[in-house]
C-alpha positions as CSV (number, residue, x, y, z in Angstrom):
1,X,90.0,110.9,120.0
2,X,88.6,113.9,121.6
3,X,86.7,113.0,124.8
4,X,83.5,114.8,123.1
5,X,83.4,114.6,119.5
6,X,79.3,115.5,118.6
7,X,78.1,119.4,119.6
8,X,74.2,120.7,119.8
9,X,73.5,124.0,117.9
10,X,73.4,125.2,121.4
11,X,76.5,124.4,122.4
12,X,77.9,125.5,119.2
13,X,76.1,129.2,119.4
14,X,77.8,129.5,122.9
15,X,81.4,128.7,121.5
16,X,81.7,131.2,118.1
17,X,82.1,134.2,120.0
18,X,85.6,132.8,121.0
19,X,88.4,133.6,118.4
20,X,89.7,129.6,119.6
21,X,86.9,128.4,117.4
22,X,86.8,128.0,113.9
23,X,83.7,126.9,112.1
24,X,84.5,125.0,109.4
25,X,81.6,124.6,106.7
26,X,82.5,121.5,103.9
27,X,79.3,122.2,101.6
28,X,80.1,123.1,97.9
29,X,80.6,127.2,97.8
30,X,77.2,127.4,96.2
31,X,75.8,126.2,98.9
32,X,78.1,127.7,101.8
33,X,77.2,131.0,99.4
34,X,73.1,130.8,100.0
35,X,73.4,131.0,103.5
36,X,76.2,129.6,106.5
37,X,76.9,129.5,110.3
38,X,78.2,133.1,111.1
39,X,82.2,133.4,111.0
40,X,82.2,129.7,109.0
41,X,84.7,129.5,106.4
42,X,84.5,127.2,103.3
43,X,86.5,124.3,102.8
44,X,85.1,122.0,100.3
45,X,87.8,120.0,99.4
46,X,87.6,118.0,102.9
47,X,84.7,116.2,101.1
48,X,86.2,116.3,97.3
49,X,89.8,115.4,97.9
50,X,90.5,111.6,96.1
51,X,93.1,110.1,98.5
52,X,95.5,106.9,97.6
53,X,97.2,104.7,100.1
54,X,100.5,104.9,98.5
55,X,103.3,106.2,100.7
56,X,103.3,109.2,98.4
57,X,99.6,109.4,98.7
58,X,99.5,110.0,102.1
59,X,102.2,111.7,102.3
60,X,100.2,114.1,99.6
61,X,96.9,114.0,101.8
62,X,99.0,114.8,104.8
63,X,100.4,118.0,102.9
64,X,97.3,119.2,101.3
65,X,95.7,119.3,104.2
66,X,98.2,120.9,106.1
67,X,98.2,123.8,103.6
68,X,94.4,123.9,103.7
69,X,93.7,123.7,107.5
70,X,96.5,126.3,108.0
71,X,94.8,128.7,105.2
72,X,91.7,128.5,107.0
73,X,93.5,129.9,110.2
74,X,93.8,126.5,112.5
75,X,97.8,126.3,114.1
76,X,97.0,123.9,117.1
77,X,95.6,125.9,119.4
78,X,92.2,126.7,117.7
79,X,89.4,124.5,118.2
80,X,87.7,123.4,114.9
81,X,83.9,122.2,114.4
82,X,82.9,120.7,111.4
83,X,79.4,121.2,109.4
84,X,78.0,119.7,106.7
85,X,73.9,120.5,105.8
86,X,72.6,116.7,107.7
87,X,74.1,114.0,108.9
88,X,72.7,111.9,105.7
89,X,73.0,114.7,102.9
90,X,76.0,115.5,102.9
91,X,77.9,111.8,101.9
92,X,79.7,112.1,105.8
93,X,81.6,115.7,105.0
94,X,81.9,117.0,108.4
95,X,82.7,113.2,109.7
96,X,85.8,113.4,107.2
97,X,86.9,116.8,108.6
98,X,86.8,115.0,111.9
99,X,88.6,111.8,110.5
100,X,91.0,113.8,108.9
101,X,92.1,115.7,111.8
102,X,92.6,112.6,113.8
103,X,94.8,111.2,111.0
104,X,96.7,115.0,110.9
105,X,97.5,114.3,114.7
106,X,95.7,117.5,115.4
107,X,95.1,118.1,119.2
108,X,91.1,118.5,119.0
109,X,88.3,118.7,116.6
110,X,84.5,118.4,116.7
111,X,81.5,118.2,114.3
112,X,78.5,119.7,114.7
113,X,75.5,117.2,115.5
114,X,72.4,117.1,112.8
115,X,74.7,119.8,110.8
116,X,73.1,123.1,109.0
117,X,69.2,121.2,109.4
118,X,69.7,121.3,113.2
119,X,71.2,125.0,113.4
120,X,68.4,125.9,111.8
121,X,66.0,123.9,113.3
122,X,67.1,125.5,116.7
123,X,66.4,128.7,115.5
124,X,69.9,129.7,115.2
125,X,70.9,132.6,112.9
126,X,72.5,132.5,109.0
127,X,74.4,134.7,107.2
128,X,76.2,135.5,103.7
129,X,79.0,137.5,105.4
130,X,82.3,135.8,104.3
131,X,84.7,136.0,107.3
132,X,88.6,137.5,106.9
133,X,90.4,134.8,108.1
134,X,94.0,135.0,109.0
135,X,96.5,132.0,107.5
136,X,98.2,130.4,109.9
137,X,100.9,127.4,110.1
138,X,99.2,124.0,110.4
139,X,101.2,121.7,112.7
140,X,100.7,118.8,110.7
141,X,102.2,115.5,112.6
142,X,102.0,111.5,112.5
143,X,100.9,110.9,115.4
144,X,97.5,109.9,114.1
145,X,98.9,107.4,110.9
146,X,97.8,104.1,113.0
147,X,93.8,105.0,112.0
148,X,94.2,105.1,108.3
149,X,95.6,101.7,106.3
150,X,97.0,101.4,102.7
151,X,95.7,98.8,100.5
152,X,98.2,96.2,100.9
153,X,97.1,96.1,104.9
154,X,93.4,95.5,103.4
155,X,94.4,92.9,101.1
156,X,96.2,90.6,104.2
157,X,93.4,91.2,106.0
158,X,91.0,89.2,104.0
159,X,89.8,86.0,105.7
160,X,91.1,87.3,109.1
161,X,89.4,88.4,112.2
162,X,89.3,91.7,111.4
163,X,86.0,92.5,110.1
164,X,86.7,94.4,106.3
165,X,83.2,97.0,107.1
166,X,81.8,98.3,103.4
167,X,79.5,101.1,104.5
168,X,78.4,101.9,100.8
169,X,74.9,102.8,99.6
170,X,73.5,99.1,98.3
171,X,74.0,99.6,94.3
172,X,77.7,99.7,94.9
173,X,77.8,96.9,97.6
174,X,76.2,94.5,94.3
175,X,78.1,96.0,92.0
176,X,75.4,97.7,89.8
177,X,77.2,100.9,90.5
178,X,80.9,101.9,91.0
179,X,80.6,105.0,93.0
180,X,78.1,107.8,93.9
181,X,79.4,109.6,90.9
182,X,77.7,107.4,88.6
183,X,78.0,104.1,87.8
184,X,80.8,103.9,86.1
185,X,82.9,106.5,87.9
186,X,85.3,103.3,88.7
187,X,86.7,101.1,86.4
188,X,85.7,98.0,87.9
189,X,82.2,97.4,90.2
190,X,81.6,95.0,93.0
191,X,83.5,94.8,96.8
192,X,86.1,93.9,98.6
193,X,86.1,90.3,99.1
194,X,84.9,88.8,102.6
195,X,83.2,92.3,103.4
196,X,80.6,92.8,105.6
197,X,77.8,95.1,104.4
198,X,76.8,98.2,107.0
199,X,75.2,100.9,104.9
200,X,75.9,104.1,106.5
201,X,72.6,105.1,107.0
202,X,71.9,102.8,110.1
203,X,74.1,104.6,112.0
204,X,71.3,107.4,111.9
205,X,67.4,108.0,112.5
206,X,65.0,110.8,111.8
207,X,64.2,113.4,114.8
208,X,62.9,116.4,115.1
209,X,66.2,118.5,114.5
210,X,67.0,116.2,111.0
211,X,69.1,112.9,110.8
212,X,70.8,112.1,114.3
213,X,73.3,109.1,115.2
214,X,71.7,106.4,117.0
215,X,72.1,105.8,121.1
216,X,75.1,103.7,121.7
217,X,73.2,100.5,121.9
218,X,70.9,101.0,118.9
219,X,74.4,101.2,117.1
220,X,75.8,98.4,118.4
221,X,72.8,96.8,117.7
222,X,73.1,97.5,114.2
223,X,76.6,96.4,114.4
224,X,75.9,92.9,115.9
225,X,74.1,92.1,112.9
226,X,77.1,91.5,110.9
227,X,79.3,90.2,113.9
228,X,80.6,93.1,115.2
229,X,80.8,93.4,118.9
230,X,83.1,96.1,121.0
231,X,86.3,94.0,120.9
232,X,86.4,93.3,117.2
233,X,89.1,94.9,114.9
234,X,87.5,96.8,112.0
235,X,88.5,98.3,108.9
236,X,86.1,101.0,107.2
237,X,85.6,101.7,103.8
238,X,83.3,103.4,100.9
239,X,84.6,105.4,98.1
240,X,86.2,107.4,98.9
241,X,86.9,107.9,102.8
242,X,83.7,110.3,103.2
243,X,80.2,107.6,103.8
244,X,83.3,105.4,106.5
245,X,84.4,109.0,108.1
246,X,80.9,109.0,109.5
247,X,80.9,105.6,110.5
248,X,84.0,105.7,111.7
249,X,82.6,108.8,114.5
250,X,79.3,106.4,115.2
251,X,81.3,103.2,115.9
252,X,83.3,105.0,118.0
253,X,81.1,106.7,119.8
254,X,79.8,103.4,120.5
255,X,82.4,101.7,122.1
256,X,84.0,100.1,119.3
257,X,87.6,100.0,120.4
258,X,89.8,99.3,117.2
259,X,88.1,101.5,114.4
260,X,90.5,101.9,111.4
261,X,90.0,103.2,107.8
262,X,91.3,102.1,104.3
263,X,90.8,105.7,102.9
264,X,91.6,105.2,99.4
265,X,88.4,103.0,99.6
266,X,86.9,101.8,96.4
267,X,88.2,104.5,94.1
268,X,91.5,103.1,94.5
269,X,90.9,99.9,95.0
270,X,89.3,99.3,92.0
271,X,91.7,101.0,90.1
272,X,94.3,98.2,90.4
273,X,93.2,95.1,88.6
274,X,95.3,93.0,90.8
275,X,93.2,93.3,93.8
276,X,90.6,91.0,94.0
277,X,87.0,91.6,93.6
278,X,83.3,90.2,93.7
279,X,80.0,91.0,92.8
280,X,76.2,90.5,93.4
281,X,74.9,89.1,96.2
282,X,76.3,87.4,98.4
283,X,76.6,83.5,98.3
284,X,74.4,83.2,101.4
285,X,71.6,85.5,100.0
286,X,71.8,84.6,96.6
287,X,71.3,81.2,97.9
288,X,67.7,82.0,99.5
């Protein structure tokens, strides 16, 4: 992991001028159209893209990606910053950027802290000029594999030490919904058995500038709730990879020292009916 992964609009003004940093934008075009960083190019499907854990899956995330990071002019050297509009907005876009370059093996990458609310909050400048970017070759590599599990790795971990994390917004963690995309996006509603529930929005608090991460100790505060301390193993999942990306960059930035992901998250898992399930709440709290 890079040794500094969050950047302030400051910070972020000062570096654009170099042709080593690409700004990397993962809004929907309509809204990278109204108004972006200067020089940021559009990639949107670093939020949309619907991974599976299948050897053939990843090896289908790993080339995607390599053809999309490449068309957007990254070939190892350049330094890419993620944005998304906030921290909470966005479902975790510029986190999954991030996450994905760490999976890709790619040398450095960043995200922008607070997003598109914090440029602007700093006064910084927005534009509707769409860059010329130059496609380059994407050194794609698998170096980074060990942070991203398939579904069979999930499966032996239940009832294990590892702690199986379900950052998803509460509707999905009872099963009321199966995805953000409505609630019957899925097939099949509920969680991954044995999972602890950390919505994703703890990790974050209002300021001035739009949604923030926590300090490190308000996170691992949040963290301890469900049992999680800096020594213990955990696997992150949501939907889709996008809600855990930006967990995945809080814990981390934490101090939590084994942070993996199951990336296919819910949307595959629920897709197989031979992976096990369950629903409302929770014996302890249904209980009370």
């Amino acid at each position: 992991m890079s040794d500094k992964v969050l950047i302030s609009p400051a910070e972020l003004s000062a570096m654009i001028p170099s042709p080593d940093v690409v700004v990397i934008d993962t809004r929907s075009p309509e809204a990278y159209a109204a108004g972006h960083i200067p020089g940021a190019v559009n990639l949107f499907e670093v939020f949309t893209f619907l991974a599976t854990s299948t050897p053939e899956g990843v090896a289908e995330l790993r080339d995607t990606f390599a053809k999309h990071f490449g068309a957007v002019g990254l070939s190892g050297s350049e330094l890419p910053v993620f944005v998304e509009e906030s921290m909470n907005s966005g479902f975790g876009m510029s986190c999954r950027g991030y996450f994905l370059m760490q999976f890709l093996g790619y040398p450095k990458a960043q995200v922008l802290h607070g997003g598109l609310t914090a440029w602007k909050a700093a006064g910084m400048p927005i534009t509707t000029e769409v860059p010329v970017v130059s496609a380059k070759t994407f050194p794609a590599q698998d170096t980074g594999q060990d942070i991203i599990i398939n579904y069979e790795t999930m499966l032996a971990a239940l009832g294990g030490e590892t702690a199986l994390v379900d950052v998803r917004d509460v509707d999905e963690w009872v099963g009321t919904s199966s995805s953000p995309y409505g609630p019957d996006f899925a097939p099949r509603k509920g969680r991954i058995p044995g999972a602890k529930w950390l919505e994703w929005y703890r990790m974050m608090k209002p300021t001035p500038s739009g949604p923030m991460f926590k300090s490190k100790d308000e996170i691992l505060a949040e963290c301890a709730t469900v049992g999680v301390t800096p020594e213990t193993p955990v696997f992150l999942y949501c939907f889709k990879g996008a809600r855990a990306s930006n967990t995945f960059v809080a814990l981390k930035e934490a101090g939590i020292k084994d942070v993996r992901m199951y990336f296919g998250s819910w949307n595959e898992w629920s897709r197989n009916p031979e992976l096990p399930i369950e629903s409302g709440l929770p014996f302890a709290a249904a209980a009370e």
